[in-house]
DRENGU-269705 format. One record per residue: residue in one letter; x, y, z of N, C-alpha, C, O, CB in turn; residue number from 0. Coordinates in pm, whole numbers, plus 50000, padded with zeros to 5 digits. Glycine has a CB too. Layout:
N
 r   nxx   nyy   nzz  caxx  cayy  cazz   cxx   cyy   czz   oxx   oyy   ozz  cbxx  cbyy  cbzz   k
 A     X     Y     Z     X     Y     Z     X     Y     Z     X     Y     Z     X     Y     Z NUM
...
END
This chain:
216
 r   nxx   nyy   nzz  caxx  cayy  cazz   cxx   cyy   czz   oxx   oyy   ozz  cbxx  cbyy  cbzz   k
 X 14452 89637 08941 14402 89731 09042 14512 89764 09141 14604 89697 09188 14279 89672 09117   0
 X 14478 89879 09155 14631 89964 09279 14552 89975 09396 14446 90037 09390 14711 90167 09237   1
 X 14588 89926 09497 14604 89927 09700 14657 90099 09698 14777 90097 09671 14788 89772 09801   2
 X 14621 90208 09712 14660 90322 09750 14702 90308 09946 14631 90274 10041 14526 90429 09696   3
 X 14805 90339 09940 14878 90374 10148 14772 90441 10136 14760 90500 10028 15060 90480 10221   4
 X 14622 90464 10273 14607 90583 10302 14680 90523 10489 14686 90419 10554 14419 90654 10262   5
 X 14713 90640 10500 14799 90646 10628 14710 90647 10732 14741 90593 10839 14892 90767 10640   6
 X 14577 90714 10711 14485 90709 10823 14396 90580 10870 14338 90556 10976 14399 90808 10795   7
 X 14410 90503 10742 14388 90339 10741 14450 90270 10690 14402 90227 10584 14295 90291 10700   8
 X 14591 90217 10731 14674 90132 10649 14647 89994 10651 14729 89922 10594 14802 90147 10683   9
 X 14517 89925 10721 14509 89823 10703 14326 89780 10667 14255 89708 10737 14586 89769 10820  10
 X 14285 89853 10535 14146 89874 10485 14108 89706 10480 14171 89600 10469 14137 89969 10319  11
 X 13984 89744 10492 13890 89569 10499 13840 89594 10378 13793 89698 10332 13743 89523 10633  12
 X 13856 89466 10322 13809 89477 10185 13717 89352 10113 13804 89265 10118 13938 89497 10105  13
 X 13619 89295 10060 13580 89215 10044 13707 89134 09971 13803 89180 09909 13462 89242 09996  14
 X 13657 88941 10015 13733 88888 09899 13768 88870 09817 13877 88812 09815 13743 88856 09874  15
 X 13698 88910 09681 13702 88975 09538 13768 89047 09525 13821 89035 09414 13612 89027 09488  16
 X 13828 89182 09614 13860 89287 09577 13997 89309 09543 14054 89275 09647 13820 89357 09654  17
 X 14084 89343 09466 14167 89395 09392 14230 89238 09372 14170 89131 09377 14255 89527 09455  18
 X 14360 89264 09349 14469 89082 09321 14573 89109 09373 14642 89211 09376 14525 89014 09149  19
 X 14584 88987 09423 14702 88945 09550 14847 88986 09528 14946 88973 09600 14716 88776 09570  20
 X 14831 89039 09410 15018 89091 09375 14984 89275 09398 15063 89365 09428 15098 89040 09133  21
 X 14859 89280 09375 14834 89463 09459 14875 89440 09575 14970 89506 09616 14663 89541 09483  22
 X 14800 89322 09678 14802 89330 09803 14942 89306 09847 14987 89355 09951 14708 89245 09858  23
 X 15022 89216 09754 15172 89224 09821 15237 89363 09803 15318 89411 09882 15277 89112 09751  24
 X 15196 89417 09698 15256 89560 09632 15244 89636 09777 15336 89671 09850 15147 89645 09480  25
 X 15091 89653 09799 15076 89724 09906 15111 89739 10039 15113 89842 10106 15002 89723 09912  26
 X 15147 89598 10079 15211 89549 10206 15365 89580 10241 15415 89596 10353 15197 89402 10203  27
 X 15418 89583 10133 15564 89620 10114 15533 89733 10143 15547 89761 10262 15644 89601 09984  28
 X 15480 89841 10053 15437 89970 10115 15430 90007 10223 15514 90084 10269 15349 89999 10096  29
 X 15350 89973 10277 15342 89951 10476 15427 89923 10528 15459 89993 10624 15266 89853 10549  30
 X 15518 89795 10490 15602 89725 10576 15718 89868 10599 15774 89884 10707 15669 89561 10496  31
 X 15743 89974 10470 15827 90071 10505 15759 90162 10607 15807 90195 10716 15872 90141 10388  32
 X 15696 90181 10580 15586 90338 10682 15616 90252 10826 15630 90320 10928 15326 90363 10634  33
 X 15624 90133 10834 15576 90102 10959 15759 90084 11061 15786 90093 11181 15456 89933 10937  34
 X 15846 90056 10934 16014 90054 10974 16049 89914 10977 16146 89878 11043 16058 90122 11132  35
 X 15956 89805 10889 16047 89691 10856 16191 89705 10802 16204 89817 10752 15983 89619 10764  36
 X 16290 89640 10796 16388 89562 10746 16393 89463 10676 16499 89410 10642 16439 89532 10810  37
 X 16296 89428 10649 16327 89255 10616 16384 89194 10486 16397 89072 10471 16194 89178 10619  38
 X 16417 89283 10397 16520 89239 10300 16660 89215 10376 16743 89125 10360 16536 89352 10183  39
 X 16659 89303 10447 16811 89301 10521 16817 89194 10650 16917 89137 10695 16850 89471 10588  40
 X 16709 89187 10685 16706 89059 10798 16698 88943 10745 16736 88847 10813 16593 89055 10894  41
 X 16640 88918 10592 16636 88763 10570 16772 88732 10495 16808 88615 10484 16498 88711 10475  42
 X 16873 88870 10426 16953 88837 10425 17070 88794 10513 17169 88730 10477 16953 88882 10375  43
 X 17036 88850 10662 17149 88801 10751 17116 88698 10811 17156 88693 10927 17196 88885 10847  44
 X 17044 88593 10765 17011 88454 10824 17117 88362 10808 17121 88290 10708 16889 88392 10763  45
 X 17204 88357 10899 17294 88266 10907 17260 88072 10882 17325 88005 10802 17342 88307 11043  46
 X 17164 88025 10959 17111 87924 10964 17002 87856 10815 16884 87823 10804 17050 87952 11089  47
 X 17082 87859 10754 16972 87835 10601 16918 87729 10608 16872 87701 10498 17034 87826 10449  48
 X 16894 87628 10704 16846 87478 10701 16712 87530 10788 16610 87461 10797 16966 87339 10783  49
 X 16726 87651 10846 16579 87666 10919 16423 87696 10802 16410 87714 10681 16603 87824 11036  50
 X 16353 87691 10890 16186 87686 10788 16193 87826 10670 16220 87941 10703 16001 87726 10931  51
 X 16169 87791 10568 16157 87890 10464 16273 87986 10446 16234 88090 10392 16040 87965 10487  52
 X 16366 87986 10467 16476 88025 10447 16535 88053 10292 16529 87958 10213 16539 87940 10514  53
 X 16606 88210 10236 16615 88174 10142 16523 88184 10045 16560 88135 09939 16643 88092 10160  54
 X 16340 88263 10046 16282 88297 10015 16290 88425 09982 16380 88488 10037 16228 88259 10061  55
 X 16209 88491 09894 16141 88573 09873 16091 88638 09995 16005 88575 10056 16063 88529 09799  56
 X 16133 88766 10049 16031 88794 10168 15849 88797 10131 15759 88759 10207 16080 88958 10227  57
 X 15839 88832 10043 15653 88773 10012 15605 88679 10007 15485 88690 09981 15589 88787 09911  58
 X 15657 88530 10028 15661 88443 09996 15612 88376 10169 15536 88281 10187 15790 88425 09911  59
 X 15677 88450 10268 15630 88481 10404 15587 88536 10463 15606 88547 10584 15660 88487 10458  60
 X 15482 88613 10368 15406 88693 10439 15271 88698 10408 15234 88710 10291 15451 88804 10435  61
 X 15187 88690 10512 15002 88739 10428 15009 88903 10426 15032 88985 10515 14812 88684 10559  62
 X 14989 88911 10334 14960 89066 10311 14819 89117 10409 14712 89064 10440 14925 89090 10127  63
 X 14871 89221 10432 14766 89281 10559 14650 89302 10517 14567 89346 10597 14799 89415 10626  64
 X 14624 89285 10422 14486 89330 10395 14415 89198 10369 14293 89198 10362 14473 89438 10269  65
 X 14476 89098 10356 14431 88936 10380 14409 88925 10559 14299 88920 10613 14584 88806 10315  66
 X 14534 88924 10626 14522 88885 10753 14382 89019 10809 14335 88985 10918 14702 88891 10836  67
 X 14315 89156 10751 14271 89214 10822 14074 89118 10767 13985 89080 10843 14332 89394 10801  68
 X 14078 89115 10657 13993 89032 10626 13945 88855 10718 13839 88801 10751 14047 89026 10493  69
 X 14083 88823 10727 14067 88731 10800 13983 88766 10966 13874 88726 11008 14207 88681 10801  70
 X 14083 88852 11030 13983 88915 11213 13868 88931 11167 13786 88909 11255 14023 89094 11309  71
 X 13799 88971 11024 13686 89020 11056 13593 88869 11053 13471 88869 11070 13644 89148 10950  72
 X 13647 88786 11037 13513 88618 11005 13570 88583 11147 13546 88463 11152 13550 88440 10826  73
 X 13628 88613 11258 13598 88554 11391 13572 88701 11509 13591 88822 11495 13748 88440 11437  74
 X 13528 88628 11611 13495 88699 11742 13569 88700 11805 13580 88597 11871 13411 88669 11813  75
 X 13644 88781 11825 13748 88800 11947 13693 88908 12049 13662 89020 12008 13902 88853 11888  76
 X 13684 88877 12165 13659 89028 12329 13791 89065 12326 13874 89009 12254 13612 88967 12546  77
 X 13817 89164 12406 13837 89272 12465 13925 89197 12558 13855 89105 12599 13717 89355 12513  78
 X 14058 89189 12619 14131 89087 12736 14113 88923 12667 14178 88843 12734 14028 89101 12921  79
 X 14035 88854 12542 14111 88755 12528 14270 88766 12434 14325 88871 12400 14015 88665 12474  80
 X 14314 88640 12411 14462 88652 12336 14463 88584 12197 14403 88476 12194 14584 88576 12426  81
 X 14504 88615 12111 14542 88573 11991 14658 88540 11962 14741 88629 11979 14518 88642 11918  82
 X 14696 88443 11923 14854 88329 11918 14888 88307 11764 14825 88239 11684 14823 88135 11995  83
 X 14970 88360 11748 14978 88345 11591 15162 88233 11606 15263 88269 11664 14987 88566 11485  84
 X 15142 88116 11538 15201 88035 11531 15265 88002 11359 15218 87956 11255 15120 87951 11601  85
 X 15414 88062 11410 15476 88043 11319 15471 88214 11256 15444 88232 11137 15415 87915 11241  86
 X 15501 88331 11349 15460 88422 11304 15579 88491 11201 15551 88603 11158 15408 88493 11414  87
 X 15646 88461 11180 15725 88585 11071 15750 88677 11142 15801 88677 11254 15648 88654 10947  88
 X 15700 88795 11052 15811 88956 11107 15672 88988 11213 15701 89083 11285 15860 89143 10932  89
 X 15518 88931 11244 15408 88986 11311 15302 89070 11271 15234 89135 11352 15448 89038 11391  90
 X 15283 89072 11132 15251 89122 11085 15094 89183 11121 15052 89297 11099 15290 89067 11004  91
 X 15018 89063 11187 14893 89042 11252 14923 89115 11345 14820 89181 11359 14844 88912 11287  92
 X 15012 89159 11440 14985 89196 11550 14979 89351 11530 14945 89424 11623 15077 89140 11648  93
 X 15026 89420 11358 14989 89582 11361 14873 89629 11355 14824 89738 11384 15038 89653 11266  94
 X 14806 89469 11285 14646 89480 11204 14572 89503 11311 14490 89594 11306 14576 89339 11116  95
 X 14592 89397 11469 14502 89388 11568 14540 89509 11624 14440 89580 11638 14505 89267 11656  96
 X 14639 89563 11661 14690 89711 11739 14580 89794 11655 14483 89810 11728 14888 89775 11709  97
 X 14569 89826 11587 14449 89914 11481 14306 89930 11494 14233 90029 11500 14441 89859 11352  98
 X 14279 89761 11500 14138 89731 11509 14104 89643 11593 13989 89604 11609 14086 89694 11402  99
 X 14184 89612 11643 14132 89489 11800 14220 89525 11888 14316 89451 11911 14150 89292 11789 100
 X 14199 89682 11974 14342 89692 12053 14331 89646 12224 14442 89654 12277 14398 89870 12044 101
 X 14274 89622 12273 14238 89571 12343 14217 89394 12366 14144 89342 12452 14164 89642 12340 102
 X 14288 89333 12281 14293 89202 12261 14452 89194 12269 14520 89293 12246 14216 89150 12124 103
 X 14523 89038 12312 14637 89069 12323 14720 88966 12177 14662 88872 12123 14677 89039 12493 104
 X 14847 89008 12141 14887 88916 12060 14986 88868 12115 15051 88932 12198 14909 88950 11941 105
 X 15016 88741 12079 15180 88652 12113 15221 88623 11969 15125 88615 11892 15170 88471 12217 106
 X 15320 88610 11925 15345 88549 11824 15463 88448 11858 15531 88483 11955 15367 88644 11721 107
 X 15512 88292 11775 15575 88243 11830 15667 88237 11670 15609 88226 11562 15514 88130 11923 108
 X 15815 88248 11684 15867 88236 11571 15964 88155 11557 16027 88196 11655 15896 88332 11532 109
 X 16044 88053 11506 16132 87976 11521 16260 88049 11460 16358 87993 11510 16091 87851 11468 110
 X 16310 88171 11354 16371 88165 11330 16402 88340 11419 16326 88437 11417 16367 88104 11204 111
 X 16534 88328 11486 16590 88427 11584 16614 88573 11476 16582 88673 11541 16753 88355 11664 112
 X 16652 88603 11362 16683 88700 11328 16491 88799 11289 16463 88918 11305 16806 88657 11203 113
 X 16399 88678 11235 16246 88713 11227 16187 88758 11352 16099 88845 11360 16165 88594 11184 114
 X 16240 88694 11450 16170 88712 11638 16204 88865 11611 16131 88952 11563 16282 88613 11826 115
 X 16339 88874 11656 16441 89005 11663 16357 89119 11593 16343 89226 11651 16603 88981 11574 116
 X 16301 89096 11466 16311 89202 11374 16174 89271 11430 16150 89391 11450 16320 89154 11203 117
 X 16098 89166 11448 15931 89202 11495 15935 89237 11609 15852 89328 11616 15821 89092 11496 118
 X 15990 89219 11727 16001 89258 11835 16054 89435 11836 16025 89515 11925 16091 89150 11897 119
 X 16121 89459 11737 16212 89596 11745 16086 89666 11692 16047 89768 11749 16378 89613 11642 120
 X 16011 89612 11569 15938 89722 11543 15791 89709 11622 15750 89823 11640 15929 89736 11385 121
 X 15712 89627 11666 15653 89631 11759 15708 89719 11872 15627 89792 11929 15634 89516 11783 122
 X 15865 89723 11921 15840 89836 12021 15883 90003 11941 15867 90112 11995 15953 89796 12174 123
 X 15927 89985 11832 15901 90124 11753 15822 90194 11742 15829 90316 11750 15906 90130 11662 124
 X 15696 90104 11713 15530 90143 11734 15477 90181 11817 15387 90266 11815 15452 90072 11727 125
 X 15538 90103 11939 15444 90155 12052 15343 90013 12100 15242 90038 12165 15337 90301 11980 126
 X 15371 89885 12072 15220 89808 12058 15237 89692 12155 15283 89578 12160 15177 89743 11889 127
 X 15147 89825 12262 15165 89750 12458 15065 89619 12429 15063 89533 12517 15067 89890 12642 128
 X 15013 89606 12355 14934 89434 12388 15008 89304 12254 14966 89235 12161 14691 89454 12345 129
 X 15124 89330 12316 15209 89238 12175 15336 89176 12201 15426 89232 12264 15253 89336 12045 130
 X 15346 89053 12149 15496 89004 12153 15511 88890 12116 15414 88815 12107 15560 89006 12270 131
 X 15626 88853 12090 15729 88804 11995 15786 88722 12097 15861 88759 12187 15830 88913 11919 132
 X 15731 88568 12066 15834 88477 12136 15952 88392 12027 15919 88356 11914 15735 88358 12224 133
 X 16081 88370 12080 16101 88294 11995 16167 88165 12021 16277 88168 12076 16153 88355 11919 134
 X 16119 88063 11993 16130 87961 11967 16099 87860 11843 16078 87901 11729 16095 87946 12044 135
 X 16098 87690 11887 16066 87608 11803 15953 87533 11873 15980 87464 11972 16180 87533 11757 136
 X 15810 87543 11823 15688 87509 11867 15707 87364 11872 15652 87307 11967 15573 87561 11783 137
 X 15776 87291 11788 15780 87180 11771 15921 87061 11851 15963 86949 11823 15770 87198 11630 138
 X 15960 87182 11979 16072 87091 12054 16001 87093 12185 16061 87033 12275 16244 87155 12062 139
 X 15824 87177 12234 15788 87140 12338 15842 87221 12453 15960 87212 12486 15813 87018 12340 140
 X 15730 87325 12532 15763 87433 12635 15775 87544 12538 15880 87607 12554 15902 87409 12731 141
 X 15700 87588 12444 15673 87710 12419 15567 87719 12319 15575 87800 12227 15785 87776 12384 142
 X 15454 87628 12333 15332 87629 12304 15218 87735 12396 15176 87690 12503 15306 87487 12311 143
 X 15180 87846 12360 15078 87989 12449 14988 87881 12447 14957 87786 12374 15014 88178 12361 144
 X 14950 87950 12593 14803 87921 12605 14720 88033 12522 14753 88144 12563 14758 87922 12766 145
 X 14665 88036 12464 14520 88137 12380 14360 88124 12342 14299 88024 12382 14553 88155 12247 146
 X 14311 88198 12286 14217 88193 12267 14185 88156 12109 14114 88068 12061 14180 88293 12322 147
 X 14266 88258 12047 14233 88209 11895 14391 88172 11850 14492 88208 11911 14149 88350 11781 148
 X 14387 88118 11767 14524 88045 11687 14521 88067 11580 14410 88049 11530 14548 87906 11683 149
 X 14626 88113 11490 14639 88176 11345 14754 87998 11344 14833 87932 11413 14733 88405 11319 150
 X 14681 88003 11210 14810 87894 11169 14868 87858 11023 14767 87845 10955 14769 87756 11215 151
 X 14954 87841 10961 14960 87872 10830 15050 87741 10822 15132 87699 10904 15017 88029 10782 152
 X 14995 87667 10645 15082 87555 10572 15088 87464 10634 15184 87387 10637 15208 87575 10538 153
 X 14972 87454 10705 14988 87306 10782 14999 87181 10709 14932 87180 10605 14872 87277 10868 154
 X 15057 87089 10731 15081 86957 10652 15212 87008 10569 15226 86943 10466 14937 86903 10543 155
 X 15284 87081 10584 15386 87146 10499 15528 86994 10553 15610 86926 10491 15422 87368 10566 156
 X 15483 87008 10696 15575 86967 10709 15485 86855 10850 15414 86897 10941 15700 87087 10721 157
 X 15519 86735 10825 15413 86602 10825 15469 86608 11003 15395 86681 11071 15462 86413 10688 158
 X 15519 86579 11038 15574 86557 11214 15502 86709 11305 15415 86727 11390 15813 86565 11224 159
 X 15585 86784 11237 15555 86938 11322 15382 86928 11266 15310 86956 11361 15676 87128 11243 160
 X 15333 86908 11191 15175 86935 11174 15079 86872 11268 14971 86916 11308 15127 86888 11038 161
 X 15152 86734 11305 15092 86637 11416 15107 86741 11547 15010 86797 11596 15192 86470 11436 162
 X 15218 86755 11585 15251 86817 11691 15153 86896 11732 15071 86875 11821 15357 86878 11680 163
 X 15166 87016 11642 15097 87118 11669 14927 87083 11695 14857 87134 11783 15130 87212 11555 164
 X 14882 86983 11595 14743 86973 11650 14700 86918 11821 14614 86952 11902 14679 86871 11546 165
 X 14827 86801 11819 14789 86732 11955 14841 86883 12044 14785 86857 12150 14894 86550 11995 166
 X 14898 86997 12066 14925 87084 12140 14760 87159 12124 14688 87162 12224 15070 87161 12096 167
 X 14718 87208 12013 14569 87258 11999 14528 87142 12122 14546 87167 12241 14482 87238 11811 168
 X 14477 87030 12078 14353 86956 12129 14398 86967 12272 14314 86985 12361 14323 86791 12069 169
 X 14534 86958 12300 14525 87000 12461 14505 87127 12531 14469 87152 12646 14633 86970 12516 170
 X 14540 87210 12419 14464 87388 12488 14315 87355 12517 14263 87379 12626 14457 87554 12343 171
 X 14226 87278 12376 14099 87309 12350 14013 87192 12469 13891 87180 12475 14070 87288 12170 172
 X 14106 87123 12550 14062 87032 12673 14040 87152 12830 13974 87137 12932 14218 86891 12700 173
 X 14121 87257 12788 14095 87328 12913 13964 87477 12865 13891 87545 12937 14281 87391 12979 174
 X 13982 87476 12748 13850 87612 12697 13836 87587 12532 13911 87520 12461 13922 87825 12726 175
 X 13720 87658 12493 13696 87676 12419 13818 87791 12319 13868 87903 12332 13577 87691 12459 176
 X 13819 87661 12208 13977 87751 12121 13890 87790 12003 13778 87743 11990 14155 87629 12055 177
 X 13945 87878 11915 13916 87910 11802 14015 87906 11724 14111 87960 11779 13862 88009 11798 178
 X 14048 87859 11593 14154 87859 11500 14159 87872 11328 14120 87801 11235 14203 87749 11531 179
 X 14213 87975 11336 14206 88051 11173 14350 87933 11102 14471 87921 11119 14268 88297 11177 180
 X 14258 87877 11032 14349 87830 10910 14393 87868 10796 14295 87858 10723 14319 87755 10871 181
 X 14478 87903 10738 14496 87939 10626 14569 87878 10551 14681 87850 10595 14523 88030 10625 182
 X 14533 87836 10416 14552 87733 10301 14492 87644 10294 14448 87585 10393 14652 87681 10285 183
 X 14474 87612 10188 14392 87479 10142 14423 87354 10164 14349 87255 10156 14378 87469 10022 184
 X 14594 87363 10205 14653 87231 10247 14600 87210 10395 14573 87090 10408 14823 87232 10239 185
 X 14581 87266 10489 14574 87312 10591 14422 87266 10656 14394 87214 10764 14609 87451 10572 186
 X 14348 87304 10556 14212 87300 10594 14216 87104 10535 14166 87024 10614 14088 87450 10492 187
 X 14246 87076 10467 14215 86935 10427 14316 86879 10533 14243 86796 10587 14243 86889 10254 188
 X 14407 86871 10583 14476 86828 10698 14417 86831 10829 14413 86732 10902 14582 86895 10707 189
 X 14370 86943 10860 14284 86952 11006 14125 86857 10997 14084 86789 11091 14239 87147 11035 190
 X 14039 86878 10831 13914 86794 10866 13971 86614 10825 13898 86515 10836 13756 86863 10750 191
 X 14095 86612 10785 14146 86423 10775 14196 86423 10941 14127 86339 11000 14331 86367 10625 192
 X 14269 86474 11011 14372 86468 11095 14319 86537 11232 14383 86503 11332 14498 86536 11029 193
 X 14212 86627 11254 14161 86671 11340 14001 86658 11420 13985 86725 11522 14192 86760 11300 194
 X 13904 86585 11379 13786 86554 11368 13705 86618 11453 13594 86664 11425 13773 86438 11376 195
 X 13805 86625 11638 13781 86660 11748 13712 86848 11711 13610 86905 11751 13932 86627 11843 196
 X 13838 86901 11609 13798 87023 11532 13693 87086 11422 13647 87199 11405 13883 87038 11487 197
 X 13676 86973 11361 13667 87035 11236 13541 86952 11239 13470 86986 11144 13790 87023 11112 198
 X 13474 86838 11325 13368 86774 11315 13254 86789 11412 13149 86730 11389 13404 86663 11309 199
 X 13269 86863 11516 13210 86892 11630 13098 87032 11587 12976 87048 11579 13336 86923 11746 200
 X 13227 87117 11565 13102 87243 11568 13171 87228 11391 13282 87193 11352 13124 87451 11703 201
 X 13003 87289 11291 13059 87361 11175 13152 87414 11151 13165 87519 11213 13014 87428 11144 202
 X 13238 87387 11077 13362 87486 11052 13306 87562 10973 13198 87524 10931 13497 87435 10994 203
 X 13363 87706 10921 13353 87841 10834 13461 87857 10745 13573 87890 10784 13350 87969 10918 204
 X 13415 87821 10563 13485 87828 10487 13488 87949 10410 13397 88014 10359 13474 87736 10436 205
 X 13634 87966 10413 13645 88148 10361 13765 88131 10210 13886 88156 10215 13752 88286 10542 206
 X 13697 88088 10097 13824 88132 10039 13947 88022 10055 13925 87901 10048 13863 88270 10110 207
 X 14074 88075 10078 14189 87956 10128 14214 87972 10305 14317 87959 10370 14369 87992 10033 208
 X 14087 88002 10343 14127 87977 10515 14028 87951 10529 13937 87963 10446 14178 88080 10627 209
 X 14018 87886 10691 13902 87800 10735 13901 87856 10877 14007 87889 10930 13922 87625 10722 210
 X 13788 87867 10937 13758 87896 11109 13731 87800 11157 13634 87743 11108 13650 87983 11160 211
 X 13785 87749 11247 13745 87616 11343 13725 87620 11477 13813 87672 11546 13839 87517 11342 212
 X 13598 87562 11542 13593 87626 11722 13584 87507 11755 13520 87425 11689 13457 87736 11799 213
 X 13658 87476 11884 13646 87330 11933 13533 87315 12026 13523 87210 12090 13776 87281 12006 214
 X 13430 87425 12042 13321 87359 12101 13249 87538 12158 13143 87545 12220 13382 87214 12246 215
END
């Protein structure tokens, strides 16, 4: 099955069934030009090859938009709260929410400087006043967002930074009510062994290879 660009909706909601995930990368690449990515040319100028995923496939780092737009639609986000996408890549989430949640704000936090760079340029190419691109390493402490919902991907990938990041959650979710989109299967079995405070309190919502979790 073929993902057709329509330009007037480049980021269509689609049930989970619908087409296969090598359309949806097909299609995303598609976009990623209309929209003025680089990122063949940015992951080739990565000087630092010991950083996270490096040396990949650019698809290989990315949810295809029509996954991440599927994903906004299984949580509640208002109007003035924020969405924190951790560990964001080129930001890909933050064109989906500019579209269909524009009035919500995004942060994204990225560890590797040439990925920050790249998303930041085309976020301001676009135009997309409720958005941005921090960059750092979530896992050296002082650049953990405060938010509302949390995107998080491959957790348990990497056993130290996975701890981290939860004890940084459970201390957001001590001052408000958090919400957090998991994605992968590694991820979701890591948060209900390793998170309980999350994943045992309120029902979690199983979607497929991501999970919704509200801390209260």
């Amino acid at each position: 099955m073929n993902l057709k660009v329509d330009s007037a909706d480049l980021f269509p909601l689609l049930s989970s069934i619908e087409g296969t995930y090598e359309a949806a990368k097909i299609h995303s690449r598609q976009v990623d030009q209309l929209l003025g990515f680089q990122i063949d040319l940015v992951e080739k100028s990565i000087k630092d090859l010991s950083v996270p995923w490096s040396g990949l496939d650019p698809d290989v780092l990315q949810t295809p938009y029509t996954e991440l737009r599927y994903m906004l639609s299984k949580i509640s986000v208002a109007a003035g709260q924020k969405v924190v996408e951790l560990g964001s890549g080129y930001s890909r989430l933050a064109h989906v929410m500019d579209a269909h949640l524009p009035e919500v704000t995004y942060e994204g936090v990225e560890v590797v400087p040439e990925r920050a760079r790249e998303a930041m340029r085309v976020i301001g190419l676009r135009g997309l006043a409720n958005a941005k691109v921090m960059e750092g390493d979530l896992f050296q402490g002082g650049c953990f967002p405060e938010g509302d919902v949390y995107f998080l991907y491959d957790l348990s990938s990497r056993i130290e930074a996975s701890i981290r990041v939860v004890e940084a959650l459970q201390s957001q979710a001590k001052m408000r009510p958090i919400k957090v989109m998991a994605r992968g299967l590694a991820s979701r079995q890591w948060i209900e062994r390793e998170a309980p405070w999350l994943s045992q309190v309120v029902k979690p919502a199983h979607y497929g290879n991501f999970s919704v979790y509200r801390s209260g």
